[in-house]
N, C-alpha and C positions, 0 to 999 in steps of 0.2 A: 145448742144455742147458736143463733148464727154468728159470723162472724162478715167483721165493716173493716178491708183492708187487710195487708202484711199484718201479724200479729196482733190485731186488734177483736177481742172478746165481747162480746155485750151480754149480759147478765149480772144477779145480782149478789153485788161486792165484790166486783171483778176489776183488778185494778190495770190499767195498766198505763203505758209510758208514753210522755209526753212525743207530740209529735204534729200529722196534718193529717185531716181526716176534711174529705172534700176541701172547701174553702176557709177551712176555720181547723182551729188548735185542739187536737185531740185533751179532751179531759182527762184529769190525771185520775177520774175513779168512777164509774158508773155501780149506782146502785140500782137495783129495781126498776131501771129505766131501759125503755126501749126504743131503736128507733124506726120510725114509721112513717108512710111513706105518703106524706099529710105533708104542706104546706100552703103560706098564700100567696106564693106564683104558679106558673103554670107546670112546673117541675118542682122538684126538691124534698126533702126531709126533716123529719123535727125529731127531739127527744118525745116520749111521754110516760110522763110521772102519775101517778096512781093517788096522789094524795095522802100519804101516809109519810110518819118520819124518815120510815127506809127506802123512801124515793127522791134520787139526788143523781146530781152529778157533781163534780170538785171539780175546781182548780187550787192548787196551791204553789207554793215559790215566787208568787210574779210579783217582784218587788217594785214594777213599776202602778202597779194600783194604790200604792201609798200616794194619790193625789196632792198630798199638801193643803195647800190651804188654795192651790190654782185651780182654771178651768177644767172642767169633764163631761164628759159624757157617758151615759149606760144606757142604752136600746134595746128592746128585743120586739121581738111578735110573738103573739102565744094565742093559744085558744083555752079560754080556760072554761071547764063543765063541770069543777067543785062546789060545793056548797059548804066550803067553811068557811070559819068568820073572821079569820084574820091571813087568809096566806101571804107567806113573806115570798116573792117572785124570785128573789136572792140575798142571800145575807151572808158575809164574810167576817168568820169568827172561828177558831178551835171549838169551840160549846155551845151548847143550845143557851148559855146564859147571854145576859149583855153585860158582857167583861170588854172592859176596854183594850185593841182599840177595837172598833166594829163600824162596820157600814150594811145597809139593807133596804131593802125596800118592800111596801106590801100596801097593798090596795084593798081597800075593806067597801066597795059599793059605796060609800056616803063619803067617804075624805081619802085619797093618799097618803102616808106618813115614809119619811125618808131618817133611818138612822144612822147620825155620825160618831159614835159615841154614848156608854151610858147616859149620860148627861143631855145628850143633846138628841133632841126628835125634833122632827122638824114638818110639823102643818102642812101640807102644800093649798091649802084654803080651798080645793074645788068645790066642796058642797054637794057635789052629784057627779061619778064619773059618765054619767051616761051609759046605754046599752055598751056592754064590752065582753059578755059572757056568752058563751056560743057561738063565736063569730070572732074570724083572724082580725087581731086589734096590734098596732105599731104603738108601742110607747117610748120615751125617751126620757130622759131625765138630766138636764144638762146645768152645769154650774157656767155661770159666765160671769165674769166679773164681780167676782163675791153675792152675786143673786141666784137661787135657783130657780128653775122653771119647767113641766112637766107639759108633754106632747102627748096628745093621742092624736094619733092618725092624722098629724102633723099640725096640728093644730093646738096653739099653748091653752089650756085648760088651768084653771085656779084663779088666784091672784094675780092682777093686771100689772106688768113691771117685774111679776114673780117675789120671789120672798128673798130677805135678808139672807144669807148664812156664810161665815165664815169660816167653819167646823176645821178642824187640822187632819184630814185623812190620812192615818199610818196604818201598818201592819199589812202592806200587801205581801208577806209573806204566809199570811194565816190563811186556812183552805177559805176560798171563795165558791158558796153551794148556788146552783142553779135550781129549781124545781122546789124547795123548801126552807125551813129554818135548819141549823144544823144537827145533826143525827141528835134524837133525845128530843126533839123539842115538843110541842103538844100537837098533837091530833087538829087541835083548828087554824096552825100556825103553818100548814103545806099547802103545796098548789095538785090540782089536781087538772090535767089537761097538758098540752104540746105548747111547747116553747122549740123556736126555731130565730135563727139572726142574732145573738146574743151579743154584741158588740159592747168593748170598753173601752174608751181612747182617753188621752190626757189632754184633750184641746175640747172646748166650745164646738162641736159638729156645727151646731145649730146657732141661730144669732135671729131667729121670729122663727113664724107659723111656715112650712116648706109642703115640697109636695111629697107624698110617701111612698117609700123607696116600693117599685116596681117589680124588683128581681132582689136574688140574696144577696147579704153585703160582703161588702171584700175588705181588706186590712188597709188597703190604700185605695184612692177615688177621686176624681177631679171634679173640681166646685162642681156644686147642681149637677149631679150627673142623670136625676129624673126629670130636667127641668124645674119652674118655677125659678126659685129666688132664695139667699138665708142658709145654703149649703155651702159648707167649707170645704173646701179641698182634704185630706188624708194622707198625708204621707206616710215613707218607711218608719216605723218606731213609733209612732202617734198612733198607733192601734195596741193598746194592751193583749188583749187575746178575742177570737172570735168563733164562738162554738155557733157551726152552723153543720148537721150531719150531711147534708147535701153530697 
């Protein structure tokens, strides 16, 4: 199996310890994922997951992804070449159920849904994500002032103003999966294809439609750093963790 770095393993159910791995936060567990040597700049790397429940990566302990009830942000790029019908692009829980607390996201071709909670799913109204399968797609997902609102390729998609939600986001210390629902979940509920730039901060990124990042993201960043307009600056600690294998 090769190996990415001092002591770092890749293969599958191979755990290992927190750390930096290119510009991003080594995951605390690689299953069945590999990484390859695909991205959409002109360099760099991504995970890729296979589509099945035992293709993941984890993070766990980050007690700063208990968002609250304030602004955030969740970004990644991915190419995704599955054909199932609900994959979850990340969902943070101990279990493939939805036991409280839980957050996640998953894109089914006709609607986005974003969960904060048993109780609470949350619509994102687009109607049609448009072309996004076979082909490197940036999405975002940012809460701004108690409204949510969903970016592709920097551009807000859904409802105009975005949608209501106040959801109370705890349990950033349950494992946060990249590539699927957590171990156990169903066959149509994984991603199948390369995620790369996986970004999660505790601030608004975004504030309208911007232009889309050019090169891989970093933990910190000065407003607009690809031009346009709508980008925030990033400081030290306003960057929860960011898997980029790069």
């Amino acid at each position: 199996m090769p190996t990415v770095g001092p002591g770092i393993t890749i293969g599958p159910g191979i755990t290992i310890g927190a750390g930096t791995s290119g510009g991003g936060t080594t995951p605390t567990a690689v299953s069945n994922a590999t990484i390859v040597a695909t991205s959409p700049y002109a360099t760099g790397s991504s995970y890729r997951f296979v589509g099945s429940s035992t293709s993941y990566v984890y993070y766990s302990g980050l007690s700063g992804l208990s968002f609250g009830t304030g602004d955030f942000t969740v970004e990644w790029y991915q190419y995704e070449t599955d054909a199932n019908a609900f994959p979850r692009i990340y969902w943070q829980s101990d279990t493939a159920g939805i036991n409280y607390p839980v957050q996640g996201m998953s894109l089914e071709g006709t609607n986005p849904y974003a969960w904060f909670s048993p109780t609470t799913l949350a619509s994102l109204g687009v109607g049609s994500l448009g072309v996004f399968k076979n082909v490197w797609t940036h999405f975002a997902l940012v809460r701004l002032s108690s409204r949510l609102y969903l970016y592709k390729n920097g551009t807000q998609i859904g409802t105009a103003g975005g949608v209501a939600n106040t959801s109370n986001i705890t349990g950033g210390t349950q494992r946060f999966y990249i590539g699927g629902k957590a171990a156990g979940g169903l066959a149509s509920e994984q991603f199948g294809g390369d995620i790369t730039s996986f970004r999660a901060c505790n601030i608004a990124v975004y504030s309208g439609s911007f232009t889309r990042p050019t090169s891989a993201l970093q933990t910190t960043q000065s407003a607009n750093p690809y031009g346009g307009s709508n980008t925030s600056a990033i400081t030290e600690g306003q960057c929860i963790f960011l898997m980029d294998p790069t």
